[in-house]
One Martini backbone bead per residue (centre of mass of N, CA, C, O) as a GRO file, in nm:
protein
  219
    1UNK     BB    1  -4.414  -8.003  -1.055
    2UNK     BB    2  -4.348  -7.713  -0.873
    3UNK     BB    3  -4.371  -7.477  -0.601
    4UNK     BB    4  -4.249  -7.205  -0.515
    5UNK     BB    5  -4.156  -6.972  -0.277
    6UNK     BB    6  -4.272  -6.714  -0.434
    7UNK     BB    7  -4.587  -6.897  -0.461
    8UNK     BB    8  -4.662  -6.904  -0.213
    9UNK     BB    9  -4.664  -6.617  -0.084
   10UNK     BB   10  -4.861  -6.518  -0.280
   11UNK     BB   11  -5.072  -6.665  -0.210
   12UNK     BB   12  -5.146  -6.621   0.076
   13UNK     BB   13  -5.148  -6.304   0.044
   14UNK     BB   14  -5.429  -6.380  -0.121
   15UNK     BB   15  -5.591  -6.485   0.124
   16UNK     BB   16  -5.560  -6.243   0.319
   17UNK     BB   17  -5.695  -6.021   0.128
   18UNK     BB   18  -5.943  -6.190   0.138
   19UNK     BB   19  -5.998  -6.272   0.456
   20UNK     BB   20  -5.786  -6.446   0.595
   21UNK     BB   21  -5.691  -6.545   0.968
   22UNK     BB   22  -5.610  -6.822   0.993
   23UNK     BB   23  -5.319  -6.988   1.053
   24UNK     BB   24  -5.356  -7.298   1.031
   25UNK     BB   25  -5.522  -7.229   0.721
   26UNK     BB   26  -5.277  -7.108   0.609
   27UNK     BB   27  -5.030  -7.348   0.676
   28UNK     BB   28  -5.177  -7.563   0.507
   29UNK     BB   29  -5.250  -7.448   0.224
   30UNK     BB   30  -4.902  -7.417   0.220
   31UNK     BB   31  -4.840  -7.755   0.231
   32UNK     BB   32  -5.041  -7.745  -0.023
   33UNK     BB   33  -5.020  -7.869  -0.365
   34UNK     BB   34  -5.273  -7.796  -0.616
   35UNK     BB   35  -5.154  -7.958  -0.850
   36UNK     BB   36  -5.229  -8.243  -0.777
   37UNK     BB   37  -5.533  -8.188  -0.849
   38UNK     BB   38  -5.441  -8.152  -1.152
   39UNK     BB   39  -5.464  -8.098  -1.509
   40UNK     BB   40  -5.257  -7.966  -1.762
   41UNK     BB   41  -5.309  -7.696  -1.818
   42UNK     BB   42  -5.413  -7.589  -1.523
   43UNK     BB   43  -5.147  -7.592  -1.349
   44UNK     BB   44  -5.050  -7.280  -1.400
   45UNK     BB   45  -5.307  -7.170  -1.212
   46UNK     BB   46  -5.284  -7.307  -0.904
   47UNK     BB   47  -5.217  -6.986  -0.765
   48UNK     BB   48  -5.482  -6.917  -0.826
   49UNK     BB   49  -5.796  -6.734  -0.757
   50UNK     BB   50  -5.979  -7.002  -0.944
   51UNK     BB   51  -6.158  -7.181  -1.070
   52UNK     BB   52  -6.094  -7.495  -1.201
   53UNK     BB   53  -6.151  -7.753  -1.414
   54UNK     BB   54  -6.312  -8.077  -1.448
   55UNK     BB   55  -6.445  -8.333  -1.463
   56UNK     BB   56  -6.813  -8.375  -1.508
   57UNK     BB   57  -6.831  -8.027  -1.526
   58UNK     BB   58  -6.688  -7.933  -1.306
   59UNK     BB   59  -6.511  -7.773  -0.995
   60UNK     BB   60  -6.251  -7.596  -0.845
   61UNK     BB   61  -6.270  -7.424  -0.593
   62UNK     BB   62  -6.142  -7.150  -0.509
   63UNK     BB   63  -5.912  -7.076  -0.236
   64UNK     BB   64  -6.092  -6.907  -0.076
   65UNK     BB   65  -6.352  -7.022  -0.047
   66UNK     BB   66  -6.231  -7.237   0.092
   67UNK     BB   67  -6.085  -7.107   0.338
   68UNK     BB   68  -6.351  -6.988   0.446
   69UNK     BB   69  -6.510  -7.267   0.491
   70UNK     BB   70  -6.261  -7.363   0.674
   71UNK     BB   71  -6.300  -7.166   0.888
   72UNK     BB   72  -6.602  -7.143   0.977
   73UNK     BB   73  -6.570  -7.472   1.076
   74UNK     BB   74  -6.360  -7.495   1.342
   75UNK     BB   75  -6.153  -7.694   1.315
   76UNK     BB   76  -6.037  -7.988   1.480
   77UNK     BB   77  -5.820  -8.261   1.608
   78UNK     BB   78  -6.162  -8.407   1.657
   79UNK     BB   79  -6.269  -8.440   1.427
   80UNK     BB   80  -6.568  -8.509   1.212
   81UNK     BB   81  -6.568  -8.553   0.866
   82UNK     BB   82  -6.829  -8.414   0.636
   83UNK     BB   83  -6.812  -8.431   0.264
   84UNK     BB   84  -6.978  -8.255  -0.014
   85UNK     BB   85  -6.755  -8.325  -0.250
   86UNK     BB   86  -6.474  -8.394  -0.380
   87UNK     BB   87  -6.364  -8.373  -0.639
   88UNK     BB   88  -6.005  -8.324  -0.634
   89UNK     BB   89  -5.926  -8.340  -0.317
   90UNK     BB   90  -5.815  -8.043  -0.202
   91UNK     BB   91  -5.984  -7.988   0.008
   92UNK     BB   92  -5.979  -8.274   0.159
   93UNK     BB   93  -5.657  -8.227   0.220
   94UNK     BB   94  -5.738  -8.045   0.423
   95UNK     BB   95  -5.898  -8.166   0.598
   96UNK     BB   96  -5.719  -8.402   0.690
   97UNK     BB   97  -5.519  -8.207   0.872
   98UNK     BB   98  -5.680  -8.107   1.039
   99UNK     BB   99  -5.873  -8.371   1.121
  100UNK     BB  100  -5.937  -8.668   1.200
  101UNK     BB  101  -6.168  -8.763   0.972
  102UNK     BB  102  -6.271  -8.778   0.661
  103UNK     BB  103  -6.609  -8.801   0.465
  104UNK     BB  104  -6.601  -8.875   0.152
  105UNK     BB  105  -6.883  -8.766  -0.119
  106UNK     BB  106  -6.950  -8.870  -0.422
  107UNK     BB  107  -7.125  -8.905  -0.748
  108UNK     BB  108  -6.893  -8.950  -0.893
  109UNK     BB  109  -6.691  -9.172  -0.943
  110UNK     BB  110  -6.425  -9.060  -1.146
  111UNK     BB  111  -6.353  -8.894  -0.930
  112UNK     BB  112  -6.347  -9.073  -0.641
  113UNK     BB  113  -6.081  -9.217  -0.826
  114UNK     BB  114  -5.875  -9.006  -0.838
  115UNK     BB  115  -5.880  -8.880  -0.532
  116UNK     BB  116  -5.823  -9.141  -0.346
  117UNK     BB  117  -5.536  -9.166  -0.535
  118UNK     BB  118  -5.424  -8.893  -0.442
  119UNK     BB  119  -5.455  -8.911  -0.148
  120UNK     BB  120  -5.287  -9.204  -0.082
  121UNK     BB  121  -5.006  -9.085  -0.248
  122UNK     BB  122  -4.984  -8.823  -0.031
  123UNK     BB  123  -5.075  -8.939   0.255
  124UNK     BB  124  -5.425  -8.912   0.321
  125UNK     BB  125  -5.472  -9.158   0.571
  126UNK     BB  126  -5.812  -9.041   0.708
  127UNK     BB  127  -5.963  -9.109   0.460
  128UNK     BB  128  -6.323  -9.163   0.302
  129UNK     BB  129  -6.423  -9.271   0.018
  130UNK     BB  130  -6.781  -9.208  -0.182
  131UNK     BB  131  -6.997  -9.337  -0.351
  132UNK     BB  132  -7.273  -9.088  -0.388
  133UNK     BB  133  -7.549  -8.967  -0.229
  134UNK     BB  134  -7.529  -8.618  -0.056
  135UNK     BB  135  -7.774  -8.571   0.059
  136UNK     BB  136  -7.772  -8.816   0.242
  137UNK     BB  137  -7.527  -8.885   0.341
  138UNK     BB  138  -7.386  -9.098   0.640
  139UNK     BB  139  -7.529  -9.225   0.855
  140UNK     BB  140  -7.310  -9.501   0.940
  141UNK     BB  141  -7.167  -9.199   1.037
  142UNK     BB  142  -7.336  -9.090   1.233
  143UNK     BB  143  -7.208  -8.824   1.411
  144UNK     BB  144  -7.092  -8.517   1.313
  145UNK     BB  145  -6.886  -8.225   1.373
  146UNK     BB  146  -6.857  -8.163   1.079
  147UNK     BB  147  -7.043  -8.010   0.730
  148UNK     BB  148  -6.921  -8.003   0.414
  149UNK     BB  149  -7.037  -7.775   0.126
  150UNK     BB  150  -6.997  -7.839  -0.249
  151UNK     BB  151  -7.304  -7.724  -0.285
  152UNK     BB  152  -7.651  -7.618  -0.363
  153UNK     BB  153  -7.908  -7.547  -0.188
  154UNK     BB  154  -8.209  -7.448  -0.112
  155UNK     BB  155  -8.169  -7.589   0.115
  156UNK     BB  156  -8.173  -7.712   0.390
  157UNK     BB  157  -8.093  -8.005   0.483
  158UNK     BB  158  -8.189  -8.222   0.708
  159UNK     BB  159  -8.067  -8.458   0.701
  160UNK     BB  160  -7.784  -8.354   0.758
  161UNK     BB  161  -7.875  -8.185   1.029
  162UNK     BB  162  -7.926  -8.477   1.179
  163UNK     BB  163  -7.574  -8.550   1.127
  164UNK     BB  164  -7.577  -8.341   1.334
  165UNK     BB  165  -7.369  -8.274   1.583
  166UNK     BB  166  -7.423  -8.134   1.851
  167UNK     BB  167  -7.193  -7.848   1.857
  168UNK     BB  168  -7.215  -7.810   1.522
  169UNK     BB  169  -7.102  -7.756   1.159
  170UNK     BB  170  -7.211  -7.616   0.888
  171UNK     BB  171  -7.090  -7.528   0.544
  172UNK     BB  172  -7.319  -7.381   0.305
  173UNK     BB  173  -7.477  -7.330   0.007
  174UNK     BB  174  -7.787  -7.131  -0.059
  175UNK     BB  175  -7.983  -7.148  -0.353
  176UNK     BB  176  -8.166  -7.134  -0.637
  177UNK     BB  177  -7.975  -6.980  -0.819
  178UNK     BB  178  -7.696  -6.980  -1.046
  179UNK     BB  179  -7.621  -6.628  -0.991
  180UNK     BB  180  -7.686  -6.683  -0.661
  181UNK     BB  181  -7.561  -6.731  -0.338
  182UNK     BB  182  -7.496  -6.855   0.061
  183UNK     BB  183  -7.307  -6.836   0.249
  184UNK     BB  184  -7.374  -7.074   0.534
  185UNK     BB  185  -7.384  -7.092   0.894
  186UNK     BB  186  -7.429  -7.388   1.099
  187UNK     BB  187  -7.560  -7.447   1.424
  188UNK     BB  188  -7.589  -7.692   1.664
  189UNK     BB  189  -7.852  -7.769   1.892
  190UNK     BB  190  -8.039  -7.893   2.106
  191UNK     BB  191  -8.301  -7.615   2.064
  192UNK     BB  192  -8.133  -7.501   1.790
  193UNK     BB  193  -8.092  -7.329   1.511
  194UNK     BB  194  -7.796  -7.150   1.349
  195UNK     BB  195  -7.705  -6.865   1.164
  196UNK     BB  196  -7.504  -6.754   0.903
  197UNK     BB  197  -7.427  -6.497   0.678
  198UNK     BB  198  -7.145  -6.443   0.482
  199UNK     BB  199  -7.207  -6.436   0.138
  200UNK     BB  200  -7.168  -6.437  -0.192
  201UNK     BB  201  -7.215  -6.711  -0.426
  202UNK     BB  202  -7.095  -6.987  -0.682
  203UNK     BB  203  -7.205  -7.286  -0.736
  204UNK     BB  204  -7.321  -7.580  -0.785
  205UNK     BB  205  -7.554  -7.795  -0.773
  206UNK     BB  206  -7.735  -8.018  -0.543
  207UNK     BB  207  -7.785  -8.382  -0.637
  208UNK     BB  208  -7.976  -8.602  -0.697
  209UNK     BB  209  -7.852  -8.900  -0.671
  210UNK     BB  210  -7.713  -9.066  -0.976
  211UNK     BB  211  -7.534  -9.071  -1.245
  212UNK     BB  212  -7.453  -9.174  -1.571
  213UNK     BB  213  -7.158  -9.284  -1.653
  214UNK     BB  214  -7.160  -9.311  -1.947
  215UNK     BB  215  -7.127  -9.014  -2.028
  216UNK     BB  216  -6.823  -8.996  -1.879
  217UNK     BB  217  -6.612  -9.161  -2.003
  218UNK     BB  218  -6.445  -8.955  -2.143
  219UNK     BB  219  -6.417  -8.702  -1.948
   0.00000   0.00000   0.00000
């Protein structure tokens, strides 16, 4: 199943009227066809700008929020990027285009080997996928020059602070409710870090430790 030209144009055109203008993440974004991430009936939903659920009860999040978060990231091809939250694997291929090399994180195991399979089949070959707790990032691999979340922190983790490089930005959602939270970019220096208020989101919890797959063997 393929994207026409003309879904492609409409994606796009519905991506800048919610107000993306980097010409490169949107360039990005219509080179990656949604559909690879997705499965059965929502194949046919892959141009809407919409949340769309995945296994472990996940959603992968709507693209104007992803292209948003990754337009904040400011990156470029000498990034580290450290993404937490594989998820459909979605996002993921957007940062391999953009960045030197991405490492995601992912909770839950049968998604990070779905997504890692799904990105080495189609050529996303600077990924390197890992099952673990993302609240604690990959020290082994820090300091990173971007750190995107793909979930809510009641605060801003230290931790994930701690392996951001000099001079780098993370952008996560931040809030205590279910039912509102805030896309926060923070920049960090040598002496401070800096916040910037996005908009208002709704993510799924950033959640400590690793969960009992046997939950999800069906999933």
């Amino acid at each position: 199943m393929t994207t026409n030209k003309e879904d492609k144009i409409k994606f796009i055109f519905n991506l800048k009227r919610k107000g993306i203008k980097d010409k490169i993440v949107l360039k990005t974004m219509e080179s990656i066809d949604r559909k690879i991430f997705l499965d059965g009936i929502f194949l046919s939903r892959s141009q809407d700008d919409i949340p769309l659920p995945i296994n472990c009860g996940q959603t992968t999040s709507q693209p104007s929020i992803i292209a948003k978060m990754i337009e904040k990231l400011e990156i470029n091809k000498s990034c580290k990027v450290l993404e937490v939250g594989t998820g459909s694997g979605y996002q993921t291929a957007i940062l391999s285009k953009l960045s030197r090399r991405v490492y995601s994180i992912e909770r839950y195991d049968i998604l990070k080997k779905k997504a890692e399979k799904l990105l080495a089949d189609n050529g996303f070959r600077n990924v390197t996928c890992i099952s673990g707790d993302g609240s604690l990032g990959i020290e082994n691999q820090a300091p990173f020059d971007r750190i995107l979340i793909s979930a809510a922190a009641e605060d801003i983790p230290k931790i994930l602070i701690d392996q951001l490089k000099y001079g780098g930005i993370m952008v996560l959602p931040v809030g205590m409710s279910k039912d509102e939270q805030t896309l926060v970019k923070i920049r960090k220096d040598k002496f401070q870090i800096h916040y910037e208020e996005i908009f208002k989101v709704r993510f799924v919890p950033l959640l400590e430790g690793i969960p009992n797959m046997r939950d999800f063997i069906n999933a």
